[in-house]
KEDREN-21603 format. One record per residue (C-alpha): residue number from 1; residue in three letters; x, y, z. Coordinates in steps of 0.02 Angstrom, whole numbers. Example, Ala and Ser with C-alpha at 12.3 -4.5 7.8 and 13.67 -1.06 7.14 Angstrom:
BEGIN
[1 'Ala' [615 -225 390]]
[2 'Ser' [684 -53 357]]
This chain:
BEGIN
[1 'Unk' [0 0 0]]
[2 'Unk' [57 178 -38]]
[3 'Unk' [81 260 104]]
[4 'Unk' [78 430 23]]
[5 'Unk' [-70 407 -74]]
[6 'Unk' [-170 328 112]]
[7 'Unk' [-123 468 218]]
[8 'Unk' [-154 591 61]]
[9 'Unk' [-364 515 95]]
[10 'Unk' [-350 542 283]]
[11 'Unk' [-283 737 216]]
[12 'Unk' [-433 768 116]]
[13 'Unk' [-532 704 243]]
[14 'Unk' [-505 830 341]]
[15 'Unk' [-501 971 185]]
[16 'Unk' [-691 901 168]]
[17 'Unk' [-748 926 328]]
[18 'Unk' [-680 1100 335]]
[19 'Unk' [-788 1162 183]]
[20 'Unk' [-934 1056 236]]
[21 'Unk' [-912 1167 406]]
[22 'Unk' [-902 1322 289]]
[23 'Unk' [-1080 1272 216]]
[24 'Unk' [-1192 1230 352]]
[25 'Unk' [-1332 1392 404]]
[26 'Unk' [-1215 1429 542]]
[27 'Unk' [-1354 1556 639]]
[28 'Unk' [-1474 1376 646]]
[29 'Unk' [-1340 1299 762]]
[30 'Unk' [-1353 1292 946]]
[31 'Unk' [-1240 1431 1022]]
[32 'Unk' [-1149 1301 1104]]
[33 'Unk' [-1109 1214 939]]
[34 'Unk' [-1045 1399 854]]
[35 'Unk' [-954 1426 986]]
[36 'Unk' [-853 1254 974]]
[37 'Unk' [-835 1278 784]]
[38 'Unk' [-654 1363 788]]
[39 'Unk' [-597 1256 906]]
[40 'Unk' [-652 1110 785]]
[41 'Unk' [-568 1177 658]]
[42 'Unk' [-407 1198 729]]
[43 'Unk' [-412 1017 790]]
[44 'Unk' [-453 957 592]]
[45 'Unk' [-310 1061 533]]
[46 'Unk' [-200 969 674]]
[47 'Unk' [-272 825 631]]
[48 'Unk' [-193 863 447]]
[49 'Unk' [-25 892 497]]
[50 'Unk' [-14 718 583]]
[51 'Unk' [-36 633 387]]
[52 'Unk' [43 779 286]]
[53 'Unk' [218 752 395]]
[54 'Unk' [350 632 371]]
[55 'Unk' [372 532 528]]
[56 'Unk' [541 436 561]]
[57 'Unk' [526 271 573]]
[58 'Unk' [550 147 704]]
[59 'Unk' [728 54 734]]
[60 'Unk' [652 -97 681]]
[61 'Unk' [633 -37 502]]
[62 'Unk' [793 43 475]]
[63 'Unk' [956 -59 420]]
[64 'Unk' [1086 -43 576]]
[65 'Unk' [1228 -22 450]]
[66 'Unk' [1138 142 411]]
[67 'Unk' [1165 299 492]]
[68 'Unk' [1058 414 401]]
[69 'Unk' [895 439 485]]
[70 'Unk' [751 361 398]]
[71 'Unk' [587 427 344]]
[72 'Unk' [414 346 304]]
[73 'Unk' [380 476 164]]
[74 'Unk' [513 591 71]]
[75 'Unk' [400 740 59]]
[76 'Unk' [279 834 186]]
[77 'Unk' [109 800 74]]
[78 'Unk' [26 953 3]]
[79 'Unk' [-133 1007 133]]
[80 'Unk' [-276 1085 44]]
[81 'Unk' [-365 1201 152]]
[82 'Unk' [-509 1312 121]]
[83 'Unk' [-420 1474 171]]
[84 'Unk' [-597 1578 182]]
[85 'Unk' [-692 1450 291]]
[86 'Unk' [-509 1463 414]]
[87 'Unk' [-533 1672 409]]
[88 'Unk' [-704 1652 458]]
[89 'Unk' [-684 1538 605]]
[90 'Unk' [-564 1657 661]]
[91 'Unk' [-450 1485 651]]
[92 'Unk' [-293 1580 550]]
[93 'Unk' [-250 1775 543]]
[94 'Unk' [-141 1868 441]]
[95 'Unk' [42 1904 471]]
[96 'Unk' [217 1906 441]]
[97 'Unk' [319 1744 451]]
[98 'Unk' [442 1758 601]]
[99 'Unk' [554 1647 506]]
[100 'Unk' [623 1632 330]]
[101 'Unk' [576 1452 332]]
[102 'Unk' [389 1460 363]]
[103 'Unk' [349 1303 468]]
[104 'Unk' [181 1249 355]]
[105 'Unk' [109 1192 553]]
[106 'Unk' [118 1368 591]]
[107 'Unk' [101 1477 456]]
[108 'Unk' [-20 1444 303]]
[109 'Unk' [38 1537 151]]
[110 'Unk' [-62 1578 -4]]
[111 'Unk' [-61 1669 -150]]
[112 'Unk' [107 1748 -86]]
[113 'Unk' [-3 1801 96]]
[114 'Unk' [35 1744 252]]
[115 'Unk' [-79 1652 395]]
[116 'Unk' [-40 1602 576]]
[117 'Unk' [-146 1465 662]]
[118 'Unk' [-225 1484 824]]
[119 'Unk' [-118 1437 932]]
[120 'Unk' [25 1420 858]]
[121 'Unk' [213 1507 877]]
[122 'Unk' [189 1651 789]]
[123 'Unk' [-10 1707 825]]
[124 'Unk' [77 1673 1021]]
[125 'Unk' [203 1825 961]]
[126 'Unk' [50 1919 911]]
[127 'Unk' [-42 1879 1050]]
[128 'Unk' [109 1938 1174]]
[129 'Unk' [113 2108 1038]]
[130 'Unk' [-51 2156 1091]]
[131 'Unk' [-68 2143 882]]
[132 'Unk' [-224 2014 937]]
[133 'Unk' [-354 2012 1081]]
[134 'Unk' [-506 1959 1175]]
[135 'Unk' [-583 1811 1075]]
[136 'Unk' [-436 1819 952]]
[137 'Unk' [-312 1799 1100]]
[138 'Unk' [-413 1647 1174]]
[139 'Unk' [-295 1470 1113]]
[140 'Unk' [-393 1365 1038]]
[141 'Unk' [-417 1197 1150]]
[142 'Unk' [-291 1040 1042]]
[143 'Unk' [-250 934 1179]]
[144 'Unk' [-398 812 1221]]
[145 'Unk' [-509 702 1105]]
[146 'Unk' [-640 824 1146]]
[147 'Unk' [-664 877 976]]
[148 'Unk' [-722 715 915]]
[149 'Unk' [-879 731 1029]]
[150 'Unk' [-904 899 940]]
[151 'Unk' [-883 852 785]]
[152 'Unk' [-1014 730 788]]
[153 'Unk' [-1126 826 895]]
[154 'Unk' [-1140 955 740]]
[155 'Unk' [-1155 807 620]]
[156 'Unk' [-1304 742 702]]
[157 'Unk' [-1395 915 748]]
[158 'Unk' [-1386 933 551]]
[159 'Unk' [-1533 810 536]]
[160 'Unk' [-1625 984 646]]
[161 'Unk' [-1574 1113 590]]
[162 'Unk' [-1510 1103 390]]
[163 'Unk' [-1558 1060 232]]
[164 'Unk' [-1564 889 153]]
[165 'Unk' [-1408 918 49]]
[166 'Unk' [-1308 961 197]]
[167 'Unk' [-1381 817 292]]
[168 'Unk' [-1310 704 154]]
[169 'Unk' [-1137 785 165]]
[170 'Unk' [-1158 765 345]]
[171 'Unk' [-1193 571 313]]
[172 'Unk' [-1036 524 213]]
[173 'Unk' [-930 616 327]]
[174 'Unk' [-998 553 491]]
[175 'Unk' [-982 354 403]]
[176 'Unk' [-779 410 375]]
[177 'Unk' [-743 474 535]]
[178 'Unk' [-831 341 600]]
[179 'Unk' [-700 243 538]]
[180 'Unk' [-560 354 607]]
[181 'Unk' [-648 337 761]]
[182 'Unk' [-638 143 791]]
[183 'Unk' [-442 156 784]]
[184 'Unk' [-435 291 923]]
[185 'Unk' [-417 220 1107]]
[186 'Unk' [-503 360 1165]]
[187 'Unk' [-424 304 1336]]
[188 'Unk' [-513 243 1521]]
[189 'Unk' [-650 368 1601]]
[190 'Unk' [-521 360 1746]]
[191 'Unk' [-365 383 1653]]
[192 'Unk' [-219 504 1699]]
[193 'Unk' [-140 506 1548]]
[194 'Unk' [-50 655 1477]]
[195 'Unk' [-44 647 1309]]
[196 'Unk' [-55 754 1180]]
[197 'Unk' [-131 759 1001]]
[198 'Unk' [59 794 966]]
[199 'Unk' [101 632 1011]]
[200 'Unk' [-26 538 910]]
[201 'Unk' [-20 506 722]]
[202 'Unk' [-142 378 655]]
[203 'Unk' [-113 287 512]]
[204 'Unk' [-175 124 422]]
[205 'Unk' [-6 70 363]]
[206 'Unk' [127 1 505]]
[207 'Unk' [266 62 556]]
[208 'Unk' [221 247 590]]
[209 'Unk' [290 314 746]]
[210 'Unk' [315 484 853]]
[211 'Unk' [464 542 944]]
[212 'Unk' [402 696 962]]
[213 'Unk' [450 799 1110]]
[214 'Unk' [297 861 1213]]
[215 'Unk' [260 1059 1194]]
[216 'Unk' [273 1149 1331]]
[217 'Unk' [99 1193 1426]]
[218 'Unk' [65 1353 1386]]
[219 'Unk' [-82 1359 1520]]
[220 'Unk' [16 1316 1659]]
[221 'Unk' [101 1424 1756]]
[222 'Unk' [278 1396 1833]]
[223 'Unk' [459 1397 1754]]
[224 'Unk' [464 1209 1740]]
[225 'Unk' [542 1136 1587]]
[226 'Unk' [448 1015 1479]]
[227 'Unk' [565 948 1386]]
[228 'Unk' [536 766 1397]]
[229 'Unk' [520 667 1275]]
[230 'Unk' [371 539 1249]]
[231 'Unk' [439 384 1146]]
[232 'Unk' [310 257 1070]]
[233 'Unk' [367 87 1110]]
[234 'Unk' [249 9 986]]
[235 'Unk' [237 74 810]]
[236 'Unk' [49 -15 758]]
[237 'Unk' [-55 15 603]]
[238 'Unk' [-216 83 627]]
[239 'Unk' [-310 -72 631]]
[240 'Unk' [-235 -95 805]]
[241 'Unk' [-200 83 859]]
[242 'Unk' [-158 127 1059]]
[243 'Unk' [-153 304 1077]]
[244 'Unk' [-166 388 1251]]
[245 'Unk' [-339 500 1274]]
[246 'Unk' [-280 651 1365]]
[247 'Unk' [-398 728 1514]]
[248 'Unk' [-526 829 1425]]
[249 'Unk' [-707 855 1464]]
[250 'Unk' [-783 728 1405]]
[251 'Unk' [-761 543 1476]]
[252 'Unk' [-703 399 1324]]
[253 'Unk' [-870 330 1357]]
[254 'Unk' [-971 472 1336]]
[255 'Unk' [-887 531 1154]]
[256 'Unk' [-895 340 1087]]
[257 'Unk' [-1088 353 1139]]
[258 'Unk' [-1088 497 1040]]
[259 'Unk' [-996 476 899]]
[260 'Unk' [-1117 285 896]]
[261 'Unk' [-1285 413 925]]
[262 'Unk' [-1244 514 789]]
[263 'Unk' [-1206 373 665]]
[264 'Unk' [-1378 293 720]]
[265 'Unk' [-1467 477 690]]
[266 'Unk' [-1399 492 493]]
[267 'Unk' [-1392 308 470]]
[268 'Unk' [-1225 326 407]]
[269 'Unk' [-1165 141 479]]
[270 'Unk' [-1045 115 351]]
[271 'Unk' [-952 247 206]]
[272 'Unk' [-1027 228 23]]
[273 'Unk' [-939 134 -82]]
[274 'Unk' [-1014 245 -230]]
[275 'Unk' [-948 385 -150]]
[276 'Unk' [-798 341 -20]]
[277 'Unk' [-736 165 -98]]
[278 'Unk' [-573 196 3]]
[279 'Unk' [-652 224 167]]
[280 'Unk' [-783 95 135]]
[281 'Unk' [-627 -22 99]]
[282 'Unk' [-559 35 278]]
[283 'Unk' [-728 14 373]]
[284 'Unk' [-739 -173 301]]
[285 'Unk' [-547 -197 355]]
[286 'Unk' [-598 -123 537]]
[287 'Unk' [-747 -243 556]]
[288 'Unk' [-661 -400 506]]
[289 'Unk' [-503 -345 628]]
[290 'Unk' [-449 -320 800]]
[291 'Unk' [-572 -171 835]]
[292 'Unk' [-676 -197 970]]
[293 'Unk' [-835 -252 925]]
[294 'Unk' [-936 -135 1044]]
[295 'Unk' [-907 6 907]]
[296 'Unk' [-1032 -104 780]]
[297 'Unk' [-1201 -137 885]]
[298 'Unk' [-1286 -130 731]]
[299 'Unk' [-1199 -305 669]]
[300 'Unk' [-1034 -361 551]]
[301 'Unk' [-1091 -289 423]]
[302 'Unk' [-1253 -198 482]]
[303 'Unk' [-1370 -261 387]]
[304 'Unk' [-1531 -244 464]]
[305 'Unk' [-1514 -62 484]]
[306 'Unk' [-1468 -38 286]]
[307 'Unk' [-1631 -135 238]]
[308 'Unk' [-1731 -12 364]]
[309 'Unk' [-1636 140 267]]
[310 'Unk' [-1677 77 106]]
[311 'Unk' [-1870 118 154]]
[312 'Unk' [-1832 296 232]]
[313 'Unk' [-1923 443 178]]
[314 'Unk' [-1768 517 128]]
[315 'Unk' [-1695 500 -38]]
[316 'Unk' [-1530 520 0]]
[317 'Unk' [-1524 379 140]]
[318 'Unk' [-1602 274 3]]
[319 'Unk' [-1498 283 -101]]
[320 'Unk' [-1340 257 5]]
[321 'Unk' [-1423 116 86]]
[322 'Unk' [-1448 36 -75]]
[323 'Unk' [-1264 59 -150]]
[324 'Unk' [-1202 -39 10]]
[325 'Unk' [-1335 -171 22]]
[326 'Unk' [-1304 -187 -173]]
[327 'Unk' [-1118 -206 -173]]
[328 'Unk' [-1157 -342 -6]]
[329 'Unk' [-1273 -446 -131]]
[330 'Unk' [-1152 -452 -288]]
[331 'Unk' [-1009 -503 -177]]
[332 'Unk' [-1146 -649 -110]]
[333 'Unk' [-1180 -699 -299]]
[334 'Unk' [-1004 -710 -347]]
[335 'Unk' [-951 -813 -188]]
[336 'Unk' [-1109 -931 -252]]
Protein backbone atom coordinates (compact mmCIF):
# COMPACT_ATOMS: atom_id res chain seq x y z
CA UNK A 1 0.00 0.00 0.00
CA UNK A 2 1.14 3.55 -0.76
CA UNK A 3 1.62 5.20 2.09
CA UNK A 4 1.55 8.60 0.47
CA UNK A 5 -1.41 8.13 -1.47
CA UNK A 6 -3.39 6.55 2.24
CA UNK A 7 -2.47 9.37 4.35
CA UNK A 8 -3.08 11.81 1.21
CA UNK A 9 -7.27 10.30 1.90
CA UNK A 10 -7.01 10.85 5.67
CA UNK A 11 -5.66 14.73 4.32
CA UNK A 12 -8.67 15.37 2.32
CA UNK A 13 -10.65 14.08 4.86
CA UNK A 14 -10.09 16.59 6.82
CA UNK A 15 -10.01 19.41 3.70
CA UNK A 16 -13.82 18.02 3.36
CA UNK A 17 -14.96 18.52 6.57
CA UNK A 18 -13.59 21.99 6.70
CA UNK A 19 -15.76 23.24 3.65
CA UNK A 20 -18.69 21.12 4.71
CA UNK A 21 -18.24 23.33 8.11
CA UNK A 22 -18.03 26.45 5.78
CA UNK A 23 -21.61 25.43 4.32
CA UNK A 24 -23.85 24.60 7.04
CA UNK A 25 -26.63 27.85 8.08
CA UNK A 26 -24.30 28.57 10.85
CA UNK A 27 -27.09 31.12 12.77
CA UNK A 28 -29.47 27.52 12.92
CA UNK A 29 -26.80 25.99 15.24
CA UNK A 30 -27.06 25.83 18.92
CA UNK A 31 -24.80 28.62 20.44
CA UNK A 32 -22.98 26.02 22.09
CA UNK A 33 -22.19 24.28 18.78
CA UNK A 34 -20.90 27.98 17.09
CA UNK A 35 -19.08 28.53 19.71
CA UNK A 36 -17.05 25.08 19.48
CA UNK A 37 -16.71 25.56 15.68
CA UNK A 38 -13.08 27.26 15.77
CA UNK A 39 -11.95 25.12 18.12
CA UNK A 40 -13.04 22.21 15.70
CA UNK A 41 -11.37 23.54 13.15
CA UNK A 42 -8.14 23.96 14.58
CA UNK A 43 -8.24 20.33 15.79
CA UNK A 44 -9.06 19.14 11.83
CA UNK A 45 -6.20 21.21 10.67
CA UNK A 46 -4.00 19.38 13.49
CA UNK A 47 -5.43 16.50 12.61
CA UNK A 48 -3.86 17.26 8.94
CA UNK A 49 -0.49 17.84 9.95
CA UNK A 50 -0.29 14.37 11.66
CA UNK A 51 -0.72 12.67 7.74
CA UNK A 52 0.86 15.59 5.72
CA UNK A 53 4.35 15.03 7.90
CA UNK A 54 7.00 12.63 7.42
CA UNK A 55 7.45 10.64 10.55
CA UNK A 56 10.83 8.73 11.22
CA UNK A 57 10.52 5.41 11.47
CA UNK A 58 11.00 2.93 14.08
CA UNK A 59 14.55 1.08 14.68
CA UNK A 60 13.05 -1.93 13.61
CA UNK A 61 12.65 -0.74 10.04
CA UNK A 62 15.86 0.85 9.49
CA UNK A 63 19.12 -1.18 8.40
CA UNK A 64 21.71 -0.87 11.52
CA UNK A 65 24.56 -0.44 8.99
CA UNK A 66 22.77 2.84 8.22
CA UNK A 67 23.30 5.99 9.83
CA UNK A 68 21.16 8.29 8.02
CA UNK A 69 17.90 8.79 9.71
CA UNK A 70 15.02 7.23 7.95
CA UNK A 71 11.74 8.54 6.89
CA UNK A 72 8.27 6.91 6.08
CA UNK A 73 7.61 9.52 3.28
CA UNK A 74 10.27 11.81 1.41
CA UNK A 75 8.00 14.80 1.18
CA UNK A 76 5.59 16.69 3.72
CA UNK A 77 2.19 15.99 1.48
CA UNK A 78 0.53 19.07 0.06
CA UNK A 79 -2.65 20.14 2.66
CA UNK A 80 -5.52 21.71 0.89
CA UNK A 81 -7.31 24.03 3.05
CA UNK A 82 -10.18 26.25 2.41
CA UNK A 83 -8.39 29.48 3.42
CA UNK A 84 -11.93 31.55 3.63
CA UNK A 85 -13.83 28.99 5.82
CA UNK A 86 -10.19 29.26 8.27
CA UNK A 87 -10.66 33.43 8.17
CA UNK A 88 -14.09 33.03 9.17
CA UNK A 89 -13.68 30.76 12.09
CA UNK A 90 -11.28 33.13 13.22
CA UNK A 91 -8.99 29.70 13.01
CA UNK A 92 -5.85 31.59 11.00
CA UNK A 93 -5.00 35.50 10.86
CA UNK A 94 -2.82 37.35 8.81
CA UNK A 95 0.85 38.07 9.41
CA UNK A 96 4.34 38.12 8.83
CA UNK A 97 6.38 34.88 9.02
CA UNK A 98 8.85 35.15 12.03
CA UNK A 99 11.08 32.93 10.12
CA UNK A 100 12.46 32.63 6.61
CA UNK A 101 11.51 29.03 6.64
CA UNK A 102 7.79 29.20 7.27
CA UNK A 103 6.98 26.06 9.36
CA UNK A 104 3.62 24.97 7.10
CA UNK A 105 2.17 23.84 11.06
CA UNK A 106 2.36 27.35 11.82
CA UNK A 107 2.02 29.53 9.13
CA UNK A 108 -0.40 28.87 6.05
CA UNK A 109 0.75 30.73 3.02
CA UNK A 110 -1.23 31.56 -0.08
CA UNK A 111 -1.21 33.39 -2.99
CA UNK A 112 2.13 34.95 -1.72
CA UNK A 113 -0.05 36.02 1.92
CA UNK A 114 0.70 34.88 5.03
CA UNK A 115 -1.57 33.05 7.91
CA UNK A 116 -0.79 32.04 11.53
CA UNK A 117 -2.91 29.30 13.23
CA UNK A 118 -4.51 29.68 16.48
CA UNK A 119 -2.35 28.74 18.64
CA UNK A 120 0.51 28.40 17.16
CA UNK A 121 4.25 30.15 17.54
CA UNK A 122 3.77 33.02 15.77
CA UNK A 123 -0.19 34.13 16.49
CA UNK A 124 1.53 33.45 20.41
CA UNK A 125 4.07 36.50 19.23
CA UNK A 126 1.00 38.37 18.22
CA UNK A 127 -0.84 37.58 21.00
CA UNK A 128 2.19 38.77 23.49
CA UNK A 129 2.26 42.17 20.76
CA UNK A 130 -1.03 43.12 21.81
CA UNK A 131 -1.35 42.87 17.64
CA UNK A 132 -4.48 40.29 18.75
CA UNK A 133 -7.07 40.25 21.63
CA UNK A 134 -10.13 39.19 23.49
CA UNK A 135 -11.67 36.22 21.49
CA UNK A 136 -8.73 36.38 19.04
CA UNK A 137 -6.25 35.98 22.00
CA UNK A 138 -8.25 32.94 23.47
CA UNK A 139 -5.90 29.39 22.25
CA UNK A 140 -7.86 27.29 20.76
CA UNK A 141 -8.34 23.93 23.00
CA UNK A 142 -5.82 20.81 20.83
CA UNK A 143 -5.00 18.67 23.58
CA UNK A 144 -7.96 16.23 24.43
CA UNK A 145 -10.17 14.04 22.10
CA UNK A 146 -12.80 16.49 22.92
CA UNK A 147 -13.27 17.53 19.52
CA UNK A 148 -14.43 14.30 18.31
CA UNK A 149 -17.58 14.63 20.59
CA UNK A 150 -18.07 17.98 18.80
CA UNK A 151 -17.66 17.04 15.69
CA UNK A 152 -20.27 14.59 15.77
CA UNK A 153 -22.53 16.53 17.90
CA UNK A 154 -22.80 19.11 14.79
CA UNK A 155 -23.10 16.13 12.40
CA UNK A 156 -26.08 14.85 14.05
CA UNK A 157 -27.91 18.30 14.97
CA UNK A 158 -27.72 18.65 11.02
CA UNK A 159 -30.66 16.20 10.72
CA UNK A 160 -32.49 19.67 12.93
CA UNK A 161 -31.48 22.27 11.79
CA UNK A 162 -30.19 22.07 7.79
CA UNK A 163 -31.17 21.19 4.65
CA UNK A 164 -31.29 17.77 3.06
CA UNK A 165 -28.17 18.35 0.97
CA UNK A 166 -26.16 19.22 3.93
CA UNK A 167 -27.63 16.35 5.84
CA UNK A 168 -26.19 14.08 3.09
CA UNK A 169 -22.74 15.69 3.30
CA UNK A 170 -23.16 15.29 6.89
CA UNK A 171 -23.87 11.41 6.26
CA UNK A 172 -20.71 10.47 4.26
CA UNK A 173 -18.60 12.33 6.53
CA UNK A 174 -19.96 11.05 9.81
CA UNK A 175 -19.65 7.08 8.06
CA UNK A 176 -15.59 8.19 7.51
CA UNK A 177 -14.86 9.49 10.71
CA UNK A 178 -16.62 6.81 12.01
CA UNK A 179 -14.00 4.87 10.76
CA UNK A 180 -11.21 7.08 12.14
CA UNK A 181 -12.96 6.74 15.23
CA UNK A 182 -12.77 2.86 15.83
CA UNK A 183 -8.83 3.12 15.68
CA UNK A 184 -8.71 5.81 18.46
CA UNK A 185 -8.35 4.40 22.15
CA UNK A 186 -10.06 7.20 23.31
CA UNK A 187 -8.48 6.08 26.71
CA UNK A 188 -10.25 4.87 30.43
CA UNK A 189 -13.00 7.35 32.03
CA UNK A 190 -10.41 7.20 34.92
CA UNK A 191 -7.31 7.66 33.05
CA UNK A 192 -4.39 10.07 33.99
CA UNK A 193 -2.79 10.13 30.96
CA UNK A 194 -0.99 13.11 29.53
CA UNK A 195 -0.89 12.93 26.19
CA UNK A 196 -1.10 15.08 23.61
CA UNK A 197 -2.61 15.17 20.03
CA UNK A 198 1.18 15.87 19.33
CA UNK A 199 2.01 12.64 20.21
CA UNK A 200 -0.52 10.75 18.21
CA UNK A 201 -0.41 10.11 14.44
CA UNK A 202 -2.83 7.56 13.09
CA UNK A 203 -2.27 5.74 10.25
CA UNK A 204 -3.50 2.47 8.45
CA UNK A 205 -0.13 1.40 7.27
CA UNK A 206 2.55 0.02 10.10
CA UNK A 207 5.31 1.24 11.12
CA UNK A 208 4.42 4.95 11.79
CA UNK A 209 5.80 6.28 14.93
CA UNK A 210 6.31 9.68 17.06
CA UNK A 211 9.28 10.83 18.88
CA UNK A 212 8.04 13.93 19.25
CA UNK A 213 9.01 15.98 22.19
CA UNK A 214 5.93 17.21 24.26
CA UNK A 215 5.21 21.18 23.88
CA UNK A 216 5.46 22.98 26.63
CA UNK A 217 1.97 23.85 28.52
CA UNK A 218 1.30 27.06 27.73
CA UNK A 219 -1.65 27.18 30.40
CA UNK A 220 0.33 26.32 33.18
CA UNK A 221 2.02 28.48 35.12
CA UNK A 222 5.56 27.92 36.66
CA UNK A 223 9.17 27.94 35.07
CA UNK A 224 9.28 24.17 34.79
CA UNK A 225 10.84 22.72 31.73
CA UNK A 226 8.97 20.29 29.58
CA UNK A 227 11.31 18.96 27.72
CA UNK A 228 10.73 15.32 27.93
CA UNK A 229 10.40 13.35 25.51
CA UNK A 230 7.42 10.78 24.97
CA UNK A 231 8.77 7.68 22.91
CA UNK A 232 6.19 5.14 21.40
CA UNK A 233 7.33 1.74 22.19
CA UNK A 234 4.98 0.18 19.71
CA UNK A 235 4.74 1.48 16.20
CA UNK A 236 0.99 -0.31 15.15
CA UNK A 237 -1.09 0.29 12.06
CA UNK A 238 -4.32 1.67 12.53
CA UNK A 239 -6.20 -1.44 12.61
CA UNK A 240 -4.69 -1.90 16.11
CA UNK A 241 -4.00 1.66 17.19
CA UNK A 242 -3.17 2.53 21.18
CA UNK A 243 -3.07 6.09 21.54
CA UNK A 244 -3.32 7.76 25.03
CA UNK A 245 -6.77 10.01 25.48
CA UNK A 246 -5.61 13.02 27.30
CA UNK A 247 -7.97 14.55 30.29
CA UNK A 248 -10.52 16.58 28.50
CA UNK A 249 -14.14 17.11 29.28
CA UNK A 250 -15.66 14.56 28.11
CA UNK A 251 -15.22 10.85 29.53
CA UNK A 252 -14.05 7.98 26.49
CA UNK A 253 -17.40 6.59 27.14
CA UNK A 254 -19.43 9.44 26.72
CA UNK A 255 -17.74 10.63 23.08
CA UNK A 256 -17.89 6.80 21.74
CA UNK A 257 -21.77 7.05 22.77
CA UNK A 258 -21.77 9.94 20.80
CA UNK A 259 -19.91 9.52 17.99
CA UNK A 260 -22.34 5.70 17.92
CA UNK A 261 -25.70 8.25 18.50
CA UNK A 262 -24.87 10.27 15.78
CA UNK A 263 -24.12 7.47 13.30
CA UNK A 264 -27.55 5.86 14.39
CA UNK A 265 -29.33 9.54 13.80
CA UNK A 266 -27.98 9.84 9.87
CA UNK A 267 -27.84 6.16 9.40
CA UNK A 268 -24.51 6.53 8.14
CA UNK A 269 -23.31 2.83 9.58
CA UNK A 270 -20.90 2.30 7.02
CA UNK A 271 -19.04 4.94 4.12
CA UNK A 272 -20.54 4.56 0.46
CA UNK A 273 -18.78 2.68 -1.65
CA UNK A 274 -20.29 4.90 -4.59
CA UNK A 275 -18.95 7.69 -3.01
CA UNK A 276 -15.96 6.83 -0.40
CA UNK A 277 -14.72 3.30 -1.97
CA UNK A 278 -11.47 3.92 0.07
CA UNK A 279 -13.04 4.48 3.33
CA UNK A 280 -15.66 1.90 2.71
CA UNK A 281 -12.55 -0.45 1.99
CA UNK A 282 -11.18 0.71 5.56
CA UNK A 283 -14.57 0.27 7.47
CA UNK A 284 -14.78 -3.46 6.02
CA UNK A 285 -10.95 -3.93 7.10
CA UNK A 286 -11.96 -2.47 10.74
CA UNK A 287 -14.94 -4.85 11.11
CA UNK A 288 -13.22 -8.00 10.13
CA UNK A 289 -10.05 -6.90 12.56
CA UNK A 290 -8.97 -6.40 16.01
CA UNK A 291 -11.45 -3.42 16.70
CA UNK A 292 -13.52 -3.94 19.41
CA UNK A 293 -16.70 -5.03 18.50
CA UNK A 294 -18.72 -2.70 20.89
CA UNK A 295 -18.14 0.12 18.14
CA UNK A 296 -20.64 -2.07 15.61
CA UNK A 297 -24.01 -2.75 17.71
CA UNK A 298 -25.72 -2.61 14.62
CA UNK A 299 -23.99 -6.10 13.38
CA UNK A 300 -20.68 -7.23 11.03
CA UNK A 301 -21.83 -5.77 8.46
CA UNK A 302 -25.05 -3.96 9.64
CA UNK A 303 -27.40 -5.22 7.73
CA UNK A 304 -30.61 -4.88 9.28
CA UNK A 305 -30.28 -1.24 9.68
CA UNK A 306 -29.37 -0.76 5.72
CA UNK A 307 -32.62 -2.71 4.76
CA UNK A 308 -34.62 -0.23 7.28
CA UNK A 309 -32.73 2.80 5.35
CA UNK A 310 -33.54 1.54 2.13
CA UNK A 311 -37.41 2.36 3.08
CA UNK A 312 -36.64 5.91 4.63
CA UNK A 313 -38.46 8.86 3.55
CA UNK A 314 -35.37 10.34 2.55
CA UNK A 315 -33.90 10.00 -0.76
CA UNK A 316 -30.61 10.40 0.01
CA UNK A 317 -30.48 7.58 2.79
CA UNK A 318 -32.03 5.47 0.06
CA UNK A 319 -29.97 5.66 -2.02
CA UNK A 320 -26.80 5.14 0.10
CA UNK A 321 -28.46 2.31 1.72
CA UNK A 322 -28.96 0.71 -1.51
CA UNK A 323 -25.29 1.18 -3.00
CA UNK A 324 -24.05 -0.78 0.20
CA UNK A 325 -26.70 -3.41 0.44
CA UNK A 326 -26.09 -3.74 -3.45
CA UNK A 327 -22.36 -4.12 -3.45
CA UNK A 328 -23.14 -6.83 -0.12
CA UNK A 329 -25.46 -8.92 -2.61
CA UNK A 330 -23.04 -9.05 -5.76
CA UNK A 331 -20.19 -10.05 -3.55
CA UNK A 332 -22.91 -12.97 -2.20
CA UNK A 333 -23.61 -13.97 -5.97
CA UNK A 334 -20.07 -14.20 -6.95
CA UNK A 335 -19.02 -16.27 -3.77
CA UNK A 336 -22.18 -18.62 -5.03
Amino acid sequence: MDIQQDNQEDINLGYKTLVFLGQLEEEKLPLEQRQKLRELVANICDFQNRFAKPMELPLAFVDPNITTTKFDMPLRLETPRPLENLLNFRSVYPCEPLKLEVDPEDVLEHEGKYYCFAGKPTWSFLVKTGALSGPDAESPDTDTWDWFKILFDLFAETKQTQSLEIQNIARRLASCWYQVATQIDFGSEDSELTSTMSDIHLTSDPGRSSDEEDEEDEGEEGDQDDDDENENEDSESSSDVDVSNPIGSYSSSVIKSTILQSIDRLQAYMPSPESDMVWFKRMLKSMNGSVDPSWFPWGIPPLNKLVESVKSQDLFVREYAYSILKLFSEADTNIS
